[in-house]
BAZA-870864 format. One record per residue (C-alpha): y negated, z, x; residue in one letter. Coordinates in steps of 0.25 Angstrom, whole numbers, padded with zeros to 4 digits, always signed. Each point is the difference from the previous one (the first is absolute). Layout:
REM BAZA-870864
YZXA
...
This chain:
REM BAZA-870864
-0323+0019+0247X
+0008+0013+0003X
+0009-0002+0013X
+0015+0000-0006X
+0008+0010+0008X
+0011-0004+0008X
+0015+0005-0007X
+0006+0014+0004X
+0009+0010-0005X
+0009+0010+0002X
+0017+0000-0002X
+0008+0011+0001X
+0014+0000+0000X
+0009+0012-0006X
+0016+0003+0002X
+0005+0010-0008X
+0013+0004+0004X
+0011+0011-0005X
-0005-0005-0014X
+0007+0003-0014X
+0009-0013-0001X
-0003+0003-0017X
-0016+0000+0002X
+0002-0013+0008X
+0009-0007-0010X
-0010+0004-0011X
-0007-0010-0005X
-0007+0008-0009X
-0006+0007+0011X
-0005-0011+0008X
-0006-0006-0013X
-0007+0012-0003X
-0003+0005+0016X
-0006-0012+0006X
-0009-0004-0009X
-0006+0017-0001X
-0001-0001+0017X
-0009-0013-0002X
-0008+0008-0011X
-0001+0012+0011X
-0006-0010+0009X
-0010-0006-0011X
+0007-0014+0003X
-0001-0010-0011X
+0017-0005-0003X
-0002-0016-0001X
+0014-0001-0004X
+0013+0008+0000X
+0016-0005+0004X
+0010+0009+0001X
+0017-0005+0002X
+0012+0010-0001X
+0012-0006+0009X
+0016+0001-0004X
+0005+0009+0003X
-0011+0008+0007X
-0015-0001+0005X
-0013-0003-0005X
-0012-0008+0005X
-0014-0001-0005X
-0013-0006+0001X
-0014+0003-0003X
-0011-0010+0001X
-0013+0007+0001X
-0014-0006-0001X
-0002+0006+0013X
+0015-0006+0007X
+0013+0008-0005X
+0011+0011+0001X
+0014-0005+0001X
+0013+0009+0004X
+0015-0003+0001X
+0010+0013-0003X
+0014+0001+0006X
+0007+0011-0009X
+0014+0000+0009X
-0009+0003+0012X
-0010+0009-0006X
-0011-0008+0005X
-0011-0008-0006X
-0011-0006+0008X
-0014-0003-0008X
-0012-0009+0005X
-0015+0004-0002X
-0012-0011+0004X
-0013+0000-0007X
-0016-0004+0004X
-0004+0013-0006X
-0003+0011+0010X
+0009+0008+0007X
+0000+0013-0007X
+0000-0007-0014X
+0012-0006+0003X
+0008+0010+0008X
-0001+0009-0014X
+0012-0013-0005X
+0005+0006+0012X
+0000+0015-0003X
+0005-0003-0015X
+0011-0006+0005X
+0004+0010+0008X
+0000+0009-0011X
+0007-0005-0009X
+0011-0007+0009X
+0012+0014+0001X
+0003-0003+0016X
+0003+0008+0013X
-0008-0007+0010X
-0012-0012+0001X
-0005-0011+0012X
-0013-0004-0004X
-0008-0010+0008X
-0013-0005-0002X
-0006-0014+0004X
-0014-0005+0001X
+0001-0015-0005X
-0009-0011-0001X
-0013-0002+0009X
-0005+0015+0005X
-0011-0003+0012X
+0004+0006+0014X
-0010-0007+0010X
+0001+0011+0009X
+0008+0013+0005X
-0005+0011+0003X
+0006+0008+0010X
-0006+0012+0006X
-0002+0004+0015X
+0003+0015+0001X
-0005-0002+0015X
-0014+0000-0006X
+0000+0002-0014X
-0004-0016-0003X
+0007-0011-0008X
+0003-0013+0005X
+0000-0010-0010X
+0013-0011+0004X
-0001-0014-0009X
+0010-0002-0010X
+0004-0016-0002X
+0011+0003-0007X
+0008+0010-0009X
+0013-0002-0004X
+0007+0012-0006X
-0003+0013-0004X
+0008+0011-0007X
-0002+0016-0003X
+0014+0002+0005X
+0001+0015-0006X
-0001+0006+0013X
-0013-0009+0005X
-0006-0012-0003X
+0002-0009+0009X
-0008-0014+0004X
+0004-0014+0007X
-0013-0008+0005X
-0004-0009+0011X
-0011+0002+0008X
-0009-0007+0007X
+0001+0009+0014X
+0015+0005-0002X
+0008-0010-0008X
+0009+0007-0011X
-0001+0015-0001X
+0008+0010-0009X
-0010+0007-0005X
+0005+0015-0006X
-0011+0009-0006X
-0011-0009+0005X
+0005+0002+0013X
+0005-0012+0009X
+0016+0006+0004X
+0003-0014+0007X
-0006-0012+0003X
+0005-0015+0007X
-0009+0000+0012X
+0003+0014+0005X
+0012+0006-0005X
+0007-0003+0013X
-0009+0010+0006X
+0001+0013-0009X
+0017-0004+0001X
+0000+0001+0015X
-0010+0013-0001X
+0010+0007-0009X
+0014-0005+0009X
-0006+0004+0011X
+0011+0007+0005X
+0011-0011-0005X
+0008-0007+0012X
+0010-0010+0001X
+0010+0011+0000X
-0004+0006-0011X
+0012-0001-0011X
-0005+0004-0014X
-0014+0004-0005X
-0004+0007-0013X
-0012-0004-0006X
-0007+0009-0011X
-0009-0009-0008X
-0001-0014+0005X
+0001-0010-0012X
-0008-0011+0003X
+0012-0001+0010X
-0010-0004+0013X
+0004+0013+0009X
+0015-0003-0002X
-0002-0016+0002X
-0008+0003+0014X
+0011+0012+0004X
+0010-0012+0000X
-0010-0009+0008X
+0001+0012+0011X
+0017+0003-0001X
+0005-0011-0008X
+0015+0009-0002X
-0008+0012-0005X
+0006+0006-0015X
-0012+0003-0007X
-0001+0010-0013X
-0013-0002-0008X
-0004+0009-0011X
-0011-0003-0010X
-0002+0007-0014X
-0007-0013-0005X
+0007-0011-0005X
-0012-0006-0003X
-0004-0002+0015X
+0012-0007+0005X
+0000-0009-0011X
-0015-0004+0002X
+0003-0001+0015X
+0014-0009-0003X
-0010-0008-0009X
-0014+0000+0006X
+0002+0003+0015X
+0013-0008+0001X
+0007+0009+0005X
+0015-0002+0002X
+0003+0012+0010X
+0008+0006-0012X
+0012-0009-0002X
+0002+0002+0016X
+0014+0005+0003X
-0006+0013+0010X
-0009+0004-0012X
+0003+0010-0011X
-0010+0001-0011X
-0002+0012-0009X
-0008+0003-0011X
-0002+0015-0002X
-0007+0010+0007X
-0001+0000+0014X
-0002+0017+0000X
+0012+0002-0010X
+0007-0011+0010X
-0002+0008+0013X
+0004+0014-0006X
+0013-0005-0009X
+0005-0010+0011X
+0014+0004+0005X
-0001+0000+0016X
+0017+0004+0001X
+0001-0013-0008X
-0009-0011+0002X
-0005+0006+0014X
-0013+0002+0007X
-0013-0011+0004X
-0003-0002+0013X
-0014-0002-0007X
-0008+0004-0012X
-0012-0005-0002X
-0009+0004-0011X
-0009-0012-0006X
-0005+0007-0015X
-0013-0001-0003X
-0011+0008+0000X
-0015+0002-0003X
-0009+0009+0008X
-0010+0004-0011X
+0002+0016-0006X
-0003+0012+0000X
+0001+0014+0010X
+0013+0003-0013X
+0005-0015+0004X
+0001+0002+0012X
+0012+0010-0002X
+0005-0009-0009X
+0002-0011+0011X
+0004+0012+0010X
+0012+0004-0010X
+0005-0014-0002X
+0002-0005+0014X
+0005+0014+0005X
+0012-0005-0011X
-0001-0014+0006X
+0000+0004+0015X
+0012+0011-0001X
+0010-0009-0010X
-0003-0012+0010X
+0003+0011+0010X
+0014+0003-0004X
+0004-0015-0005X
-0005-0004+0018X
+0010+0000+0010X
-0003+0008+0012X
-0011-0006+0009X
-0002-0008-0012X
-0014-0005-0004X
-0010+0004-0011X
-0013-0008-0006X
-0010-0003-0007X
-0013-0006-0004X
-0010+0012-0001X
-0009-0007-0008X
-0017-0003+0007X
-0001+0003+0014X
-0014+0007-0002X
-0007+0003-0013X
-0014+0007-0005X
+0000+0015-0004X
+0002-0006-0017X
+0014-0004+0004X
+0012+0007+0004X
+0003-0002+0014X
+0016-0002-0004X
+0003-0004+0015X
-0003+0013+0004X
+0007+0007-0010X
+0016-0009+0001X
-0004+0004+0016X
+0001+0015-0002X
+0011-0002-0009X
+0010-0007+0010X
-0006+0009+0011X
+0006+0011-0007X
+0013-0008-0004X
+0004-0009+0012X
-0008+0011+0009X
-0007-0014+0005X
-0007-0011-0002X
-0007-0013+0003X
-0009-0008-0004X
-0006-0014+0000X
-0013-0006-0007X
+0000-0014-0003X
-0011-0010-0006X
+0007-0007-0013X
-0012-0009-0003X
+0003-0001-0015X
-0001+0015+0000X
-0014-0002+0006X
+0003+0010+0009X
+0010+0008+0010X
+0013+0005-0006X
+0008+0012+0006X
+0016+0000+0002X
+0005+0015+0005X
+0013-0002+0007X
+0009+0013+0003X
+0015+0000+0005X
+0012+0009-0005X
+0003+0009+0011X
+0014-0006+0009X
């Protein structure tokens, strides 16, 4: 008897926004379109339902042989928001997707993708760019996981770590050792210490421990993924951002240090820099990487106060010639920006190995 395979599928979800409010109160249209976005995918239409609401909006329903397509338009806020989830593979039903966004007049789309059902993940691997090996960390359980648009993101518990945010295929946080990668990267934070700026930081682990150390201190935290913080709030528990001292921002923490009014809102007695990186590239990445942190190391510049502090985490302490050595590189950037440095290599054990935080201060 063939083995019956466990269920899984994929469903992406689609906001179309700064529609045309007539497409969206055309029945017509839906009538015609959705059905054509199923034939795109090859998907068999089981049945079809379609309502027009007084005085305005429509919803709709597809059921497919293979699950369905729904959407629901709001023609007053030129928005409609439609649903995709099949058992077929992923390109065949991602070309629904593409017809619909074809066909569907609009200014601006969010898509999101999500892996439903049973998809196996007994283990992560995670490399160690020490040595060019892989650890192989168990997986007991997975709980989320979403391609946010900017990453794809993870939630799993783990035999060794407890829950890890996993970004990329790369462990960015765990339960069991986070408190050691936060105190790496505040270093320099004492109890006098009156507001801090965090680039990145959405799994809100760095800003919970910085109030553990100076429990008065204001904290900015800046992170382009909604996705993260709402996986951490959800997944991780975290509660960190409905705290009075902390300031969440969703947007993008190198147009964030650039733009930001010191005359106005004032300077950060600290800015640290907890974005995300992955040392594997090329000789023509490496000045990629170079360019970007000489933005992120002379906008923190401006928006420190004097004999302010600057840091980050710098990525592996040590990796083999087949990966860039991204310590090295952020090192001669703030050398060349702050005119000094430090610099401290710590062992995160979820990382499988040392991690390096470069420190540098604003001259008095």
């Amino acid at each position: 008897m063939k083995k019956q395979l466990k269920p899984k599928g994929v469903h992406y979800t689609v906001d179309f926004f700064g529609c045309d409010p007539h497409q969206l109160d055309s029945l017509d249209f839906w009538q015609k379109s959705l059905p054509q976005a199923a034939a795109a995918a090859d998907m068999e239409i089981l049945h079809s339902y379609f309502h027009q609401f007084n005085p305005q909006g429509i919803t709709g329903f597809l059921l497919l042989s293979s699950s369905h397509i729904s959407f629901h338009t709001w023609p007053e806020y030129n928005y409609v928001a439609c649903d995709i989830f099949s058992c077929s593979h992923d390109e065949e039903t991602f070309k629904a997707v593409e017809y619909l966004k074809k066909a569907v007049r609009h200014k601006r789309t969010e898509l999101h993708k999500i892996r439903r059902g049973y998809v196996v993940m007994e283990y992560l691997e995670s490399p160690i760019y020490a040595n060019g090996k892989i650890e192989r960390i168990k997986v007991t359980e997975k709980f989320a996981e979403v391609d946010s648009g900017f990453q794809k993101i993870v939630i799993i518990n783990t035999e060794k770590y407890g829950r890890c945010m996993v970004i990329d295929g790369l462990v960015q946080t765990s339960e069991l050792d986070h408190e050691t990668y936060d105190k790496a990267i505040l270093d320099k934070i004492t109890p006098e210490t009156k507001n801090l700026l965090i680039l990145g930081g959405g799994d809100g682990y760095v800003a919970e421990t910085a109030l553990k150390i100076n429990p008065n201190i204001k904290i900015t935290v800046v992170d382009l993924d909604q996705e993260v913080v709402h996986f951490s709030k959800k997944h991780l528990n975290q509660k960190i951002f409905s705290h009075p001292n902390v300031h969440l921002i969703i947007g993008d923490a190198l147009h964030y240090v650039k733009t930001y009014d010191t005359e106005k809102n004032g300077l950060f007695d600290c800015v640290a820099s907890d974005l995300t990186d992955n040392p594997i590239g090329s000789k023509k990445a490496a000045k990629g990487v170079a360019d970007f942190y000489k933005k992120v190391f002379s906008f923190s510049n401006r928006v420190l106060k004097r004999g302010g502090w600057f840091s980050a985490q710098a990525g592996a302490a040590k990796v083999t010639p087949k990966y860039l050595n991204s310590a090295k590189i952020m090192e001669e950037v703030m050398r060349e920006e702050f005119g000094n440095f430090k610099r401290k290599d710590v062992l995160i054990p979820s990382y499988s190995e040392k991690n390096a935080f470069i420190y540098a201060q604003k001259k008095a």
